[in-house]
VEXGU-49286 format. One line per field, with one value per residue (C-alpha): x, y, z; residue in three letters; chain. Coordinates in Angstrom, 1 decimal. Layout:
BEGIN
xx = [X/...]
yy = [Y/...]
zz = [Z/...]
resn = [ALA/...]
chain = [A/...]
//
This chain:
BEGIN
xx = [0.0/2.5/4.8/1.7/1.2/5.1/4.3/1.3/3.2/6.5/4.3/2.1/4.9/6.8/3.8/3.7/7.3/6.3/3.1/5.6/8.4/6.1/3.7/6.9/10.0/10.7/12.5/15.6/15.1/11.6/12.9/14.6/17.5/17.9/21.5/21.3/17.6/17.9/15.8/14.9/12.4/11.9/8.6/6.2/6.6/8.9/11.5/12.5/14.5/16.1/19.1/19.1/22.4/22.5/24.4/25.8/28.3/29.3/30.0/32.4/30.9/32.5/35.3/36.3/35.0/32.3/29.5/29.7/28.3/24.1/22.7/18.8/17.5/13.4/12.1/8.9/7.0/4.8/3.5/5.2/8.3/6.7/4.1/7.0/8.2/4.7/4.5/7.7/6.5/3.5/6.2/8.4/7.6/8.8/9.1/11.5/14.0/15.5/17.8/20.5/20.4/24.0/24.0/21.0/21.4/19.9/19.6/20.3/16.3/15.7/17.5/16.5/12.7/14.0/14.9/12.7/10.0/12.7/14.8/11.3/10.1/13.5/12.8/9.5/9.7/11.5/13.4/15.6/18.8/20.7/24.1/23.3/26.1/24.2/25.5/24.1/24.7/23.7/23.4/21.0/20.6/19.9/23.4/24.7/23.0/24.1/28.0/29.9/33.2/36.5/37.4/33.3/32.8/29.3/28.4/29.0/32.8/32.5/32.4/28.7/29.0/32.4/33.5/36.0/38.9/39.5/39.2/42.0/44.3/43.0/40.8/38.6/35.2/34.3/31.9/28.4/26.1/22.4/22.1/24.8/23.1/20.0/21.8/23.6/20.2/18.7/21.7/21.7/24.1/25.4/26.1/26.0/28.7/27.6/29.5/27.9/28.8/29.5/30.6/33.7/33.8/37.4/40.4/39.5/38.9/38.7/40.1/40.4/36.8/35.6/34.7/32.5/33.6/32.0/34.2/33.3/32.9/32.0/30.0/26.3/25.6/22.5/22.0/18.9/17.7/17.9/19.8/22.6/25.1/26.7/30.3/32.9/35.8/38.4/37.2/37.1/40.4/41.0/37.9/40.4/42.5/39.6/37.3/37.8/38.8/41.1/43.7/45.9/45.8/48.7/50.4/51.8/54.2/54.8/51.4/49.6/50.7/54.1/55.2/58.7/58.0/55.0/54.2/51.6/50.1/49.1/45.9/46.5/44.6/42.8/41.3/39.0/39.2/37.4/40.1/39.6/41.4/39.3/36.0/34.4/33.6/36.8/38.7/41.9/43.1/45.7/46.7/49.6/50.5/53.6/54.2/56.8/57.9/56.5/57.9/60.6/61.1/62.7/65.7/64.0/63.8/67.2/66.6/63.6/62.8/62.6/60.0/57.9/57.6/56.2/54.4/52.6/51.9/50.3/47.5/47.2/46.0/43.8/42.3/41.9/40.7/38.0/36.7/36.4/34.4/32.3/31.4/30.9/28.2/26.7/28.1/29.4/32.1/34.1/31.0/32.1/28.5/28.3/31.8/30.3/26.8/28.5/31.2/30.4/26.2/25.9/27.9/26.0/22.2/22.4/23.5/21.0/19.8/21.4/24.8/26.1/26.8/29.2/30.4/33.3/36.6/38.2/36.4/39.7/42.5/45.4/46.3/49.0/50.3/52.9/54.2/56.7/58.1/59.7/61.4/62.1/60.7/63.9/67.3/69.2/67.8/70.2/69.7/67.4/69.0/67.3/69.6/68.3]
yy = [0.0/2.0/1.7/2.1/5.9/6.4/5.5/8.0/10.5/10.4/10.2/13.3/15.3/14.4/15.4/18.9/19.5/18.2/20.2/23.4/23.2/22.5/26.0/28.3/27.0/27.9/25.6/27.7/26.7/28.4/31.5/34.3/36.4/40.2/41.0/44.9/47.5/50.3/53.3/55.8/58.6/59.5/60.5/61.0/57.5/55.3/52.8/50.4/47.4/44.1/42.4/38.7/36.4/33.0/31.3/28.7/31.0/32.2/28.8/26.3/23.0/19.6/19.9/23.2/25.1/27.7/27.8/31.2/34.2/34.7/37.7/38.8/42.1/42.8/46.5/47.2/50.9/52.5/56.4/55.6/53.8/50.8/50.5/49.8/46.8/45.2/45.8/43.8/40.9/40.1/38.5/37.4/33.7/32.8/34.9/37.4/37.6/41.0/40.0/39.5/42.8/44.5/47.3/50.2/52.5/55.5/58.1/61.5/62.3/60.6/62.1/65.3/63.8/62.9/60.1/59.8/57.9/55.2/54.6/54.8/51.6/50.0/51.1/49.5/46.5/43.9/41.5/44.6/45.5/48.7/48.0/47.9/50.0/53.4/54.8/57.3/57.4/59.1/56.4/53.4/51.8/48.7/48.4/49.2/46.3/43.8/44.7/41.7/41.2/39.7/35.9/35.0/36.4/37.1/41.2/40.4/40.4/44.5/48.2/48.0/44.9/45.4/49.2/49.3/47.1/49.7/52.7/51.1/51.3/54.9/56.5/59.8/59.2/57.6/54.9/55.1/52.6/53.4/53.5/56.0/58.0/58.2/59.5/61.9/63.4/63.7/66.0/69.4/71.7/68.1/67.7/64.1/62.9/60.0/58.0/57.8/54.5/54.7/52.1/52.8/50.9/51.5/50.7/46.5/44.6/40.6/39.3/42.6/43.1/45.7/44.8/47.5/47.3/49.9/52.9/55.8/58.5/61.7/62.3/63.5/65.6/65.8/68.2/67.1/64.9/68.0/67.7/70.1/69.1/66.1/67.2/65.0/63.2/65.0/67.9/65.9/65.8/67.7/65.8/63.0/65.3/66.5/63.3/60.6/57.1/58.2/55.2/55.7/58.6/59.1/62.6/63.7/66.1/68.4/68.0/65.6/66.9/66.6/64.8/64.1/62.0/60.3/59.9/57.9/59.3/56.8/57.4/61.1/63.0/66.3/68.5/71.5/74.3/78.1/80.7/82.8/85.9/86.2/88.6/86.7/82.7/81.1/77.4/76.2/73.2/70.9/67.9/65.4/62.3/59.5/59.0/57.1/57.6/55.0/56.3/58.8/60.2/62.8/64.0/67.5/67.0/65.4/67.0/65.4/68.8/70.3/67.6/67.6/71.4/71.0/67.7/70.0/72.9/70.1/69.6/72.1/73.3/70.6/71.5/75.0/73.9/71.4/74.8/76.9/74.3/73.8/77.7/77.7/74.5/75.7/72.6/72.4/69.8/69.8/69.5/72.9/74.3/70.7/71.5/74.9/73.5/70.6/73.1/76.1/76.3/80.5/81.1/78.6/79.7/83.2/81.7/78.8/77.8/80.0/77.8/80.4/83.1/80.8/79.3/82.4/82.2/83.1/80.4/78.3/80.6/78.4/75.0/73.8/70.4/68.1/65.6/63.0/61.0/58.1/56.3/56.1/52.8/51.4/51.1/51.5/54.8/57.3/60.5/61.1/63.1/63.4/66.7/68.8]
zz = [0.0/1.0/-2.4/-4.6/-2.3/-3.4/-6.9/-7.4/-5.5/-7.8/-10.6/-9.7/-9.2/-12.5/-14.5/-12.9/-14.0/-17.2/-17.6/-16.7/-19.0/-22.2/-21.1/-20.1/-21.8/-25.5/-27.9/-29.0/-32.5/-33.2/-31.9/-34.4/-32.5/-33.7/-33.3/-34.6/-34.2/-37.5/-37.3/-40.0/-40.9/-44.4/-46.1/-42.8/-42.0/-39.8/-41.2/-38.4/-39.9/-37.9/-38.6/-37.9/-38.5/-39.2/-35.9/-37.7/-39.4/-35.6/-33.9/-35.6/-36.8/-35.3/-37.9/-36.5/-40.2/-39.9/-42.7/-44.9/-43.4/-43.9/-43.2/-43.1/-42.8/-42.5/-42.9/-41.4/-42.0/-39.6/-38.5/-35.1/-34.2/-32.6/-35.4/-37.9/-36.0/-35.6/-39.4/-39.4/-37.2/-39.8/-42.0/-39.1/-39.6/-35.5/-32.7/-32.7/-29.3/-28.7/-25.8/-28.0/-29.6/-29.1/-32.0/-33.1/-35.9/-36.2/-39.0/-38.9/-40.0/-37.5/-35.1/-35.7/-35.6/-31.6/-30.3/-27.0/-28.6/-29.4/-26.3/-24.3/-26.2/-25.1/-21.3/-21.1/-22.6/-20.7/-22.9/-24.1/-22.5/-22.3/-23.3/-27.4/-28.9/-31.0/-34.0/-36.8/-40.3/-42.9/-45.7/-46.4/-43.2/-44.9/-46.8/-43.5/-41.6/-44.7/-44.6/-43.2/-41.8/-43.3/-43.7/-44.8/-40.9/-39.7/-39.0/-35.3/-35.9/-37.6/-36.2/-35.9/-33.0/-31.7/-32.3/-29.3/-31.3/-34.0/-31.1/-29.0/-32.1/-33.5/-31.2/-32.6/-31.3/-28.3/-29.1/-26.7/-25.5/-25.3/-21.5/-21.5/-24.0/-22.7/-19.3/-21.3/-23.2/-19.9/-18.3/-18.7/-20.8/-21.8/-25.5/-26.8/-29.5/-31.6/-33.8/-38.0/-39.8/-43.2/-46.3/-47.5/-51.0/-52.1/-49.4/-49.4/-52.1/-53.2/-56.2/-57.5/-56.6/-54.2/-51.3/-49.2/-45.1/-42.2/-41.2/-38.7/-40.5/-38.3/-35.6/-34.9/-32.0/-29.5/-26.8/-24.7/-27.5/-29.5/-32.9/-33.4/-36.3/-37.9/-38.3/-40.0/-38.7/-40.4/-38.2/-35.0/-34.3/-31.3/-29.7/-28.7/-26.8/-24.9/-24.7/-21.5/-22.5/-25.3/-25.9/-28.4/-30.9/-34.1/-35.0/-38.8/-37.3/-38.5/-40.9/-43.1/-46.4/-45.7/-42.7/-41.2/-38.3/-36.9/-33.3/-31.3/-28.2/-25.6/-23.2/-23.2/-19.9/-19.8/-17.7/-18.1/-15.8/-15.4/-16.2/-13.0/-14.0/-16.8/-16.8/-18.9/-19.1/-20.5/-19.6/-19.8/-21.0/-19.3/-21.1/-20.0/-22.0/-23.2/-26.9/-29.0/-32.5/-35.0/-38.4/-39.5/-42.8/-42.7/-40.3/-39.6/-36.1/-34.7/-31.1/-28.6/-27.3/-30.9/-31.6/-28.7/-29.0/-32.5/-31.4/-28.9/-31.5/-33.1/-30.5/-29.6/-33.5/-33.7/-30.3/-31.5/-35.3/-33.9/-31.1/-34.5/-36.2/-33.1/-33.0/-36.8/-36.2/-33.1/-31.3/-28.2/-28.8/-26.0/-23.4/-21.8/-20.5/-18.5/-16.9/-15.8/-14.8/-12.6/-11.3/-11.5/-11.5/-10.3/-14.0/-16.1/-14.3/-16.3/-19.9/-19.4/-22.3/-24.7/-25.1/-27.9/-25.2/-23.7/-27.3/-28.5/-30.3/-27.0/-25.1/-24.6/-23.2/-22.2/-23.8/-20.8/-23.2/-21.0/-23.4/-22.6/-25.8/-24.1/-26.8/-30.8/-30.8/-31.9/-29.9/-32.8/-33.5/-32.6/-34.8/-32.1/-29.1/-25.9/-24.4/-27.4]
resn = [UNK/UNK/UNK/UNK/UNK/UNK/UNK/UNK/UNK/UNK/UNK/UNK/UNK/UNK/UNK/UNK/UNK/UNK/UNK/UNK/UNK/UNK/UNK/UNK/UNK/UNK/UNK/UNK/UNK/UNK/UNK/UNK/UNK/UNK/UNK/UNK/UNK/UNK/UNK/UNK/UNK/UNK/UNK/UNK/UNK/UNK/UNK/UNK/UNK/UNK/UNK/UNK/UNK/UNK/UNK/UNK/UNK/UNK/UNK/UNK/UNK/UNK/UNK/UNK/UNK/UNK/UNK/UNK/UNK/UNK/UNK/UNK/UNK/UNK/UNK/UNK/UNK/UNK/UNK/UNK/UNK/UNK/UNK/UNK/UNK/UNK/UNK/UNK/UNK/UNK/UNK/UNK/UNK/UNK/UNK/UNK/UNK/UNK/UNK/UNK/UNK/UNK/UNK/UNK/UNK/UNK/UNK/UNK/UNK/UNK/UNK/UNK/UNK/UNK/UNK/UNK/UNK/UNK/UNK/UNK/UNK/UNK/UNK/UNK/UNK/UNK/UNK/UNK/UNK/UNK/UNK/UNK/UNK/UNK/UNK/UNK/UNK/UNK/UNK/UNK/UNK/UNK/UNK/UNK/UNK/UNK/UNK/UNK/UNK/UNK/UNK/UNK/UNK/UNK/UNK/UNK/UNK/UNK/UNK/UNK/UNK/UNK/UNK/UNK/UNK/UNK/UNK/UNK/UNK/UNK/UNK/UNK/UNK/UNK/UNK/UNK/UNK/UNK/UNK/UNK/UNK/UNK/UNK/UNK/UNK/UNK/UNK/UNK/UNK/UNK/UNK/UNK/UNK/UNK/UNK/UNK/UNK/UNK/UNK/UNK/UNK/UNK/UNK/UNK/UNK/UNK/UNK/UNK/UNK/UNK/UNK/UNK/UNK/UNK/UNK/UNK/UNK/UNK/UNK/UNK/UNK/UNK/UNK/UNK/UNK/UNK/UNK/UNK/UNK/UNK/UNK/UNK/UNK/UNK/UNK/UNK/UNK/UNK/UNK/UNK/UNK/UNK/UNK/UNK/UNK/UNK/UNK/UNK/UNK/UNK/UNK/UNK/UNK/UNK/UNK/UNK/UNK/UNK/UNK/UNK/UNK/UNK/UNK/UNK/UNK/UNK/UNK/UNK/UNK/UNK/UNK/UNK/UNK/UNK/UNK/UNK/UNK/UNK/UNK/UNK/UNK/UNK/UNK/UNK/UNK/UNK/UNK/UNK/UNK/UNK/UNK/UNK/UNK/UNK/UNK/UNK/UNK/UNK/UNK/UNK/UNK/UNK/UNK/UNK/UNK/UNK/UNK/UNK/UNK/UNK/UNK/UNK/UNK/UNK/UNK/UNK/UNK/UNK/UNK/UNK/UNK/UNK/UNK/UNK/UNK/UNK/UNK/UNK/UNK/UNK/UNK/UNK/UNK/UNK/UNK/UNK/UNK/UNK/UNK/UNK/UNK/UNK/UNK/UNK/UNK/UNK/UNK/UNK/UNK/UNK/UNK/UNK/UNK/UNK/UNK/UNK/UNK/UNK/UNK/UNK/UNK/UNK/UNK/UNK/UNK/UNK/UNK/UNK/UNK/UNK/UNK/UNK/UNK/UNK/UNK/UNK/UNK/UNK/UNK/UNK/UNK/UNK/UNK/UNK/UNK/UNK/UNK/UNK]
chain = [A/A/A/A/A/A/A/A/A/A/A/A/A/A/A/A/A/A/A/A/A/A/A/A/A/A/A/A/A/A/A/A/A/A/A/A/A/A/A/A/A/A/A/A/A/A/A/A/A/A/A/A/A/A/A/A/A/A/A/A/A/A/A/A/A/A/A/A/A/A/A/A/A/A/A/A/A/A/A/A/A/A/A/A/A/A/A/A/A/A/A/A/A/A/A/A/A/A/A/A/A/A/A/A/A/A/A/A/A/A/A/A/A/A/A/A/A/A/A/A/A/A/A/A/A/A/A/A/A/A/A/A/A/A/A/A/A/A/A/A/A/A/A/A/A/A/A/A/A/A/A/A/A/A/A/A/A/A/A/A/A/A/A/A/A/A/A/A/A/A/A/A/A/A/A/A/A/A/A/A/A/A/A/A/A/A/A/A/A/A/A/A/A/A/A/A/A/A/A/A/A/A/A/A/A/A/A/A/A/A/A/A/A/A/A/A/A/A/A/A/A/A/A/A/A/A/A/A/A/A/A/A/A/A/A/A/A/A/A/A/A/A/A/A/A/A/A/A/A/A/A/A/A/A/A/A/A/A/A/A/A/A/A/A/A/A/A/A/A/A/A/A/A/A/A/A/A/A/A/A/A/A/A/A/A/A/A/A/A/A/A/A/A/A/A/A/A/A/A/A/A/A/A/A/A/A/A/A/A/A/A/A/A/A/A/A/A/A/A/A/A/A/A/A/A/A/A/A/A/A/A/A/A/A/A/A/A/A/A/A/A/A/A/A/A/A/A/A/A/A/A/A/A/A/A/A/A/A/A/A/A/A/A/A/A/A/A/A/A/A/A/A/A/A/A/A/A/A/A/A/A/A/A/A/A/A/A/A]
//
């Protein structure tokens, strides 16, 4: 009697475990995993488009060979944001699983549209996380979703999924992940730099046949989800001087037309502070920093204090070009009204919210550069004299 009670009650339980997993659980395989969000607004009308990759050309097969790269991308239209995503889900076939999601791109139309409605829908619904990585662009967001990696390699090993390799080796703009910018839209006097994603069809090629491959090309900036400017990167160079989390930055010296010597600046460190002497608003700029010398052409600068003096003119030019380009766009690059908000709130109070009182040719007074080139990055080297 007593092993037939046992029986029942082993059995009873099992079927509640069973009758669980088959009402909660999902098989893997009927689910489809969006690996990158687009946005875009053209014609009155939401674009929203999904990226999904085929897995089997991430994970290695039991031979150790990976299947060539697949790549899908859906675009669903819509008068809202959300509505072009349910238009997308019509012809979705399986459910679609956002947790995987780890890039969005955005357009500038869009941008300039705002961006609130979007990163709202991403607060409230709970399979998606924070940490996708946002860019802009100012191209087809569909060519951009399709570009792959090298090697037959799935979009997941590209800018768009993994933007920090590239930065570490040559850093201009500091790549953002949503939950930062949606802190940094919601600050105030705080002016947003986002990276734009382009295709750049001519440097790679296969078989003598081009081969198009994502490149940051400038940078679109937001101040309280306000658009302000896209500026390209060729006039972003003195951002990296200024930025945090700069790693490694590379100098023409004494120009790009014709340089002599080329040096590489490793995780250079600034700091802004209020020029107190000054009636008016204006900062100073202290930057210290290590370098090397990487190339050498030309023997124009055999003494180490002759180059870093022209190394340092260098910067500081840049610093100065990028300010003027800032001015000319309205932009506050260099985030100085948050520096004065945070630090200094009874001067920012009065200019609030007219940033172009603060934003003058004279806004940056003192550019204080300490630069330490430590080596020639070759012992044999010795045209190079330290004592000069």
């Amino acid at each position: 009697m007593k092993l037939n009670l046992r029986c029942i009650l082993i059995m009873t339980v099992g079927l509640l475990f069973t009758s669980g997993c088959s009402t909660d659980v999902k098989d893997i395989e009927k689910l489809s995993y969006a690996s990158a969000l687009g946005v875009d607004f053209k014609d009155g009308k939401y674009h929203g488009y999904i990226q999904f990759i085929d897995f089997q050309s991430v994970a290695k097969s039991s031979d150790g060979q990976k299947s060539p790269s697949r790549v899908w991308v859906g675009e669903g239209v819509g008068d809202t944001f959300e509505e072009s995503f349910f238009n997308l889900y019509q012809t979705a076939q399986e459910r679609i699983y956002w947790g995987h999601l780890t890039a969005i791109v955005i357009s500038e139309s869009a941008f300039k549209q705002g961006i609130k409605e979007v990163y709202d829908s991403f607060i409230r619904y709970y399979e998606f996380r924070l940490t996708p990585w946002v860019f802009g662009t100012r191209e087809s967001i569909k060519d951009i979703l399709s570009a792959g990696g090298f090697f037959g390699q799935s979009p997941l090993s590209t800018i768009l999924h993994e933007p920090k390799g590239t930065y570490s080796q040559s850093s201009v703009i500091n790549p953002i992940k949503l939950h930062r910018l949606i802190g940094q839209i919601n600050e105030p006097g705080f002016t947003t730099a986002i990276p734009t994603l382009t295709l750049n069809k001519k440097q790679w090629s296969e078989k003598d046949k081009p081969e198009p491959k994502l490149m940051i090309n400038g940078a679109i900036f937001l101040k309280n989800d306000v658009f302000k400017s896209y500026i390209p990167i060729k006039d972003l160079n003195g951002l990296r001087w200024v930025q945090q989390g700069t790693v490694r930055a590379g100098i023409p010296v004494p120009n790009k037309k014709k340089p002599a010597v080329q040096i590489v600046v490793d995780n250079p460190k600034s700091k802004l502070s209020l020029d107190k002497t000054s009636v008016d608003i204006r900062y100073n700029i202290d930057l210290k920093a290590t370098a090397y010398i990487v190339n050498r052409t030309k023997d124009s600068f055999l003494g180490l204090q002759q180059l870093t003096n022209k190394t340092t003119e260098v910067i500081e030019q840049e610093i100065r070009s990028t300010l003027k380009t800032g001015i000319e766009k309205k932009t506050d690059i260099y985030n100085i009204e948050h520096e004065l908000y945070r630090h200094h709130y009874e001067k920012w109070k009065p200019i609030s919210p007219d940033d172009m009182i603060l934003l003058k040719k004279n806004l940056i007074q003192d550019i204080r550069i300490h630069l330490n080139i430590e080596h020639s990055s070759s012992e044999k080297n010795s045209t190079i004299h330290r004592n000069q």
